[in-house]
C-alpha distance (Angstrom), angle and dihedral (degrees) to the residues before:
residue distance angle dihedral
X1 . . .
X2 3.82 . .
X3 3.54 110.9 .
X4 3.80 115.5 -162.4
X5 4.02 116.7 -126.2
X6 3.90 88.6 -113.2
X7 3.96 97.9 45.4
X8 4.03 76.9 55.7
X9 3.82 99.0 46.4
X10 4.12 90.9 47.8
X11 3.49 90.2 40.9
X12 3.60 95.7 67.3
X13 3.79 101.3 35.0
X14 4.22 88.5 56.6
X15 3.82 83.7 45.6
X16 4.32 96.7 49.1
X17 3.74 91.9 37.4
X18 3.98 102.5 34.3
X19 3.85 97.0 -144.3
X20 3.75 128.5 80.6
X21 3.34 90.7 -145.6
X22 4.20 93.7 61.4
X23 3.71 83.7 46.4
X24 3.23 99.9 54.1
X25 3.88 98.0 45.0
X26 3.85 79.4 51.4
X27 4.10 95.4 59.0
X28 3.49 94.4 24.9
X29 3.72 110.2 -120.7
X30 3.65 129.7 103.4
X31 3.39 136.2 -72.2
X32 3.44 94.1 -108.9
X33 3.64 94.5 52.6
X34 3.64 93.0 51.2
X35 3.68 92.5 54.9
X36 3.64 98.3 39.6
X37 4.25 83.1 54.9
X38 3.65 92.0 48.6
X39 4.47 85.7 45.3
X40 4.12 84.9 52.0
X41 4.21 93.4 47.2
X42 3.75 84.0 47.9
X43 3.77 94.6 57.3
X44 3.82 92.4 48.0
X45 3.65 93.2 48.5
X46 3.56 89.2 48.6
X47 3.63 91.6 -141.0
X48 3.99 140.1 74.4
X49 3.71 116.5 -78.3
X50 4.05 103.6 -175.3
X51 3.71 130.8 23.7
X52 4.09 96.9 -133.8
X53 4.04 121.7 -145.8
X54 3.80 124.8 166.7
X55 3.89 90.6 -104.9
X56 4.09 110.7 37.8
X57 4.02 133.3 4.0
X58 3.52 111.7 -125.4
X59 4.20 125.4 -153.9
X60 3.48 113.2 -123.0
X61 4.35 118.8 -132.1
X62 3.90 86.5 -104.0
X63 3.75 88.3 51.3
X64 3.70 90.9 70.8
X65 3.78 102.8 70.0
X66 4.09 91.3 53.7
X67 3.41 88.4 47.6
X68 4.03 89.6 57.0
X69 3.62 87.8 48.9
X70 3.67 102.1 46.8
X71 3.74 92.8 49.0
X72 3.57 84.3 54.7
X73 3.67 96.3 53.5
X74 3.56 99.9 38.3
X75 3.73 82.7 51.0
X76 3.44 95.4 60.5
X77 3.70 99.2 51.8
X78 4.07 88.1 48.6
X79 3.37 93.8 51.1
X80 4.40 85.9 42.2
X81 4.08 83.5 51.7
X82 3.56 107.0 48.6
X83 4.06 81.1 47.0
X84 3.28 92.1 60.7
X85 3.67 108.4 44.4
X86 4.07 94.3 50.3
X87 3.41 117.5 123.1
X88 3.73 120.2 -133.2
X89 4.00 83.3 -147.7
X90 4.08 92.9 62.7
X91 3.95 89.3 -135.2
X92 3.64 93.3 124.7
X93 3.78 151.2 1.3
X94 4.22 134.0 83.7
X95 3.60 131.6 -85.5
X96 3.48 121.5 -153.9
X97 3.34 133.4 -157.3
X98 3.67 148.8 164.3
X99 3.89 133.7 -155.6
X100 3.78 139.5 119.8
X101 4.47 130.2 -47.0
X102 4.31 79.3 -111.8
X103 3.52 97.0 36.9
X104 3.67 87.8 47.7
X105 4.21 90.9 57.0
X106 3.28 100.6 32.2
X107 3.68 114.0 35.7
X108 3.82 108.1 15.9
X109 3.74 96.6 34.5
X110 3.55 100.8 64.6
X111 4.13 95.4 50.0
X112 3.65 90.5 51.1
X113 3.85 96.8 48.3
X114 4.43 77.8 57.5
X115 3.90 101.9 41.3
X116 3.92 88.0 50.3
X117 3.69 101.3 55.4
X118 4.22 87.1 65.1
X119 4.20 81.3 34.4
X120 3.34 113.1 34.5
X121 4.04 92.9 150.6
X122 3.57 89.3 57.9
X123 4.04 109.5 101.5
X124 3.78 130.3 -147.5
X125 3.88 123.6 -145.8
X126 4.05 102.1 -169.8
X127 3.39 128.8 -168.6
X128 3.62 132.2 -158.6
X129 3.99 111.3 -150.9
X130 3.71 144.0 138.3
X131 3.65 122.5 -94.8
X132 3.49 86.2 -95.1
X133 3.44 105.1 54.4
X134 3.56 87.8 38.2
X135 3.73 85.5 62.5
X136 4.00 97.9 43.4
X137 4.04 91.7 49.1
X138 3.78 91.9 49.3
X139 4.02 87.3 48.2
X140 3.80 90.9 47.5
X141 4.23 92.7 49.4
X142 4.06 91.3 -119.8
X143 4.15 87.5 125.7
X144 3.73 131.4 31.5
X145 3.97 89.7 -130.0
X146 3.97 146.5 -21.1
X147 3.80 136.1 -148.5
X148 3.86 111.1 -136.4
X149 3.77 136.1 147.5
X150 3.99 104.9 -111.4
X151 3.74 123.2 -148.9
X152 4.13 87.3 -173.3
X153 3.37 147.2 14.5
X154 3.66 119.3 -89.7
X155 3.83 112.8 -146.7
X156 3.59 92.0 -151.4
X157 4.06 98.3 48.5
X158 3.85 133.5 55.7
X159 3.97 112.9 -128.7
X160 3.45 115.2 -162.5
X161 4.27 112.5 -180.0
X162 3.66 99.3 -130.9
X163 4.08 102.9 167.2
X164 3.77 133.5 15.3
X165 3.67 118.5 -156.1
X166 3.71 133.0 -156.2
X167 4.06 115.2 -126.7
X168 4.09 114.2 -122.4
X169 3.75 126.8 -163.2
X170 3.77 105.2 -119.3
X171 3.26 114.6 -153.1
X172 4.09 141.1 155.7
X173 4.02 131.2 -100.4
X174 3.93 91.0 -94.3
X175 3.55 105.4 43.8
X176 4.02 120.4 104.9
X177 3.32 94.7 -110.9
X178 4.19 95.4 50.1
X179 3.86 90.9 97.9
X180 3.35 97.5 42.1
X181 4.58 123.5 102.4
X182 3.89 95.5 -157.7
X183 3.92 136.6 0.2
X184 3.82 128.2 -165.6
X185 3.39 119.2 -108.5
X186 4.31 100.7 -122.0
X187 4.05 81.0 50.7
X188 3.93 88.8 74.8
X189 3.22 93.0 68.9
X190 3.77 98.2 75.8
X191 4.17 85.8 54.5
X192 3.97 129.4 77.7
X193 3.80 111.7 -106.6
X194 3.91 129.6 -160.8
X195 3.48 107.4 -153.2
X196 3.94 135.0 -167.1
X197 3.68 117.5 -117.9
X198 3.71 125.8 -85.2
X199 3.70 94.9 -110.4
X200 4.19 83.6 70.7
X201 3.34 121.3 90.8
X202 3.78 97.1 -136.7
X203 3.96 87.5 55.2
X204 3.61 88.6 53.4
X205 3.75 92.8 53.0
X206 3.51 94.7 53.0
X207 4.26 88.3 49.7
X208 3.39 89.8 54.1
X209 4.27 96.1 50.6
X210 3.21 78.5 41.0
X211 3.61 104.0 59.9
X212 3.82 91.7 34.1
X213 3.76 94.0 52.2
X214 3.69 100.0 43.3
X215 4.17 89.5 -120.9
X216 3.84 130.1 166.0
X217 3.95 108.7 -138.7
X218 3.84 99.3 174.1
X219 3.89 107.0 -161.9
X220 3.71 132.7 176.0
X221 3.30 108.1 165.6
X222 4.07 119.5 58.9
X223 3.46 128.5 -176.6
X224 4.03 145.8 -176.2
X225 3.73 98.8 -129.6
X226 3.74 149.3 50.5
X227 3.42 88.5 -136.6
X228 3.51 96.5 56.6
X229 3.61 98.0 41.4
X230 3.76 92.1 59.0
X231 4.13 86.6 41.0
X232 3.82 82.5 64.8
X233 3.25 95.7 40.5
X234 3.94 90.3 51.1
X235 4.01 80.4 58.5
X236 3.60 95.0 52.6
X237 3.68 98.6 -114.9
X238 4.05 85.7 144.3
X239 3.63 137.3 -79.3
X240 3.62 139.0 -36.4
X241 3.90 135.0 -142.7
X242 3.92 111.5 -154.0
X243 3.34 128.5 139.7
X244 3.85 128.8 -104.9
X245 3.86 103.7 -94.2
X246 4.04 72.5 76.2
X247 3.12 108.9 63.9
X248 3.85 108.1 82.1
X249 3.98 89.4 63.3
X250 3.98 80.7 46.4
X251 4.12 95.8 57.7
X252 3.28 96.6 37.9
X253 3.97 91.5 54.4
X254 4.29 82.7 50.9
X255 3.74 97.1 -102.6
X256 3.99 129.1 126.3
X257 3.92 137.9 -125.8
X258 3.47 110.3 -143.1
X259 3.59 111.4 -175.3
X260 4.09 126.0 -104.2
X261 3.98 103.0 -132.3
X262 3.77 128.5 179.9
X263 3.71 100.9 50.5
X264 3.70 132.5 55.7
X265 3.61 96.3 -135.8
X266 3.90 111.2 156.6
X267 4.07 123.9 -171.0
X268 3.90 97.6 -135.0
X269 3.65 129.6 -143.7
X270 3.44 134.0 -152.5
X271 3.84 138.5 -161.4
X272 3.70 114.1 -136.6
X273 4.19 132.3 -162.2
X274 3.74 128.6 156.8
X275 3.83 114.4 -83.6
X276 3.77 89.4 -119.2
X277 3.64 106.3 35.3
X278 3.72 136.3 114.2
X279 3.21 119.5 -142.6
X280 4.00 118.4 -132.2
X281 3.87 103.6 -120.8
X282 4.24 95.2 -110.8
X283 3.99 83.4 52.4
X284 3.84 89.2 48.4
X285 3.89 103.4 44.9
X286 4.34 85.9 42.3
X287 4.05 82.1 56.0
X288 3.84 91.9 54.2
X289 3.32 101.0 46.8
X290 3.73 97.3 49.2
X291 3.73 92.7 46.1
X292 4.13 85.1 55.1
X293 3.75 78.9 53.3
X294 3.87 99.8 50.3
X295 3.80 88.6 34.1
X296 3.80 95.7 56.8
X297 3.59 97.6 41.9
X298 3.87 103.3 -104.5
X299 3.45 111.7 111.5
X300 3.61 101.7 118.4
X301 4.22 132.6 91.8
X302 3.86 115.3 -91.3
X303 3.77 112.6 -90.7
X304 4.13 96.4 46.9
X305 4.00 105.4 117.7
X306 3.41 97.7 176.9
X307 3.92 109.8 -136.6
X308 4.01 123.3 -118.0
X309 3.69 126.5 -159.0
């Protein structure tokens, strides 16, 4: 098998957007030339790629396997390209980066609005995503690096922590806890909780202090947001457990950050880039100075004091 770049390139815009026709608007050819592509990839393969109907292409199980590799390779060569054409001068080029919606305003925002006022021909393409997502499109090359929290090691990324922060109980003006600096962790227990779901990294923080502290955190309410836990929140359907990078979207919805006390317990963050991959030099000197950032403690959008018991 000796797939051609192009065959590759089609292949995977007919199998994100399910219609040659999207695809080929997308690479700009013709239909016909996207299908006839997708006809020659088949016969190297040696199997069918797409299950064709008059209204929507759909992959085929063995589909998914080339996809994983062509992402991969077309990854590579993305990643290779926007090397290449940095400029050591930072008057041009495009970062790109994946993290979080919260991560995005509190903690990335912030060291962009600083590295463009030196820069400002640089561009940003920003992508909101889960952790995992985050993880898959730095894997497949589509972003120059993410910010997630990692339960694991990935043996196709490098992690490196670059900011640890504390967990706040979140809660709104009339709750018992409203007037309150700090609270003790094993006190939450006697308060209603809404709680992301466990496919969330900050949810699986808080299982795992959790289960190593021995702590009820009742919950009946679970959502697939930040923003819709602190909506709930905001209509006093109990408390909420985030972590401080947070809490500027919390004040300015009207709710308070009181303080977890008792336990150092940090929610830790990690910078992620391909194992293999070389960063173009605007990527590179964006990651330095919003490690300094992390590193030193300043991540966060003017107007956060953080509170101390």
């Amino acid at each position: 098998m000796n797939p051609t770049l192009r065959q590759l390139r089609v292949f995977v815009e007919v199998y994100d957007r399910g219609s040659f026709s999207a695809a080929a608007k997308a690479v700009r050819l013709t239909q016909s030339a996207v299908s006839k592509l997708c006809i020659e990839l088949e016969e190297q393969v040696g199997f069918p790629l797409f299950e064709r109907s008059p209204r929507k292409v759909t992959p085929t199980y063995a589909a998914a396997d080339l996809y994983s590799f062509a992402c991969e390779m077309l990854g590579i060569l993305e990643a290779a390209r926007r090397s290449r054409h940095g400029l050591a001068k930072l008057e041009r080029g495009t970062i790109k980066l994946a993290a979080s919606p919260m991560m995005m305003y509190s903690l990335i925002a912030p060291a962009i609005a600083q590295f463009r006022k030196p820069h400002p021909g640089l561009q940003f393409e920003l992508f909101e995503l889960s952790t995992r997502d985050t993880v898959e499109w730095v894997v497949a090359g589509k972003v120059d690096f993410g910010i997630v929290s990692l339960d694991q090691d990935h043996p196709k990324l490098l992690a490196e922590v670059v900011y640890e922060d504390r967990m706040y109980a979140m809660v709104d003006a009339g709750h018992p806890l409203a007037s309150r600096r700090t609270v003790a962790w094993p006190a939450l227990s006697r308060h209603e909780q809404v709680r992301m779901r466990s496919d969330f990294s900050i949810r699986r923080t808080l299982d795992r202090i959790a289960e190593q502290q021995s702590l009820e955190l009742p919950a009946s309410i679970e959502t697939g947001s930040v923003a819709a836990t602190l909506g709930m929140v905001k209509a006093g359907l109990g408390l909420a457990i985030l972590p401080g990078y947070v809490a500027p979207m919390a004040r300015q919805l009207g709710l308070r950050c009181v303080r977890l006390s008792g336990l150092d317990i940090r929610h830790p963050l990690s910078l992620i880039k391909r194992w293999n991959a070389r960063p173009s030099v605007a990527a590179g000197a964006f990651v330095t100075l919003l490690k300094e950032r992390l590193q030193a403690g300043r991540p966060l959008h003017a107007g956060f004091v953080e509170e101390r018991g």
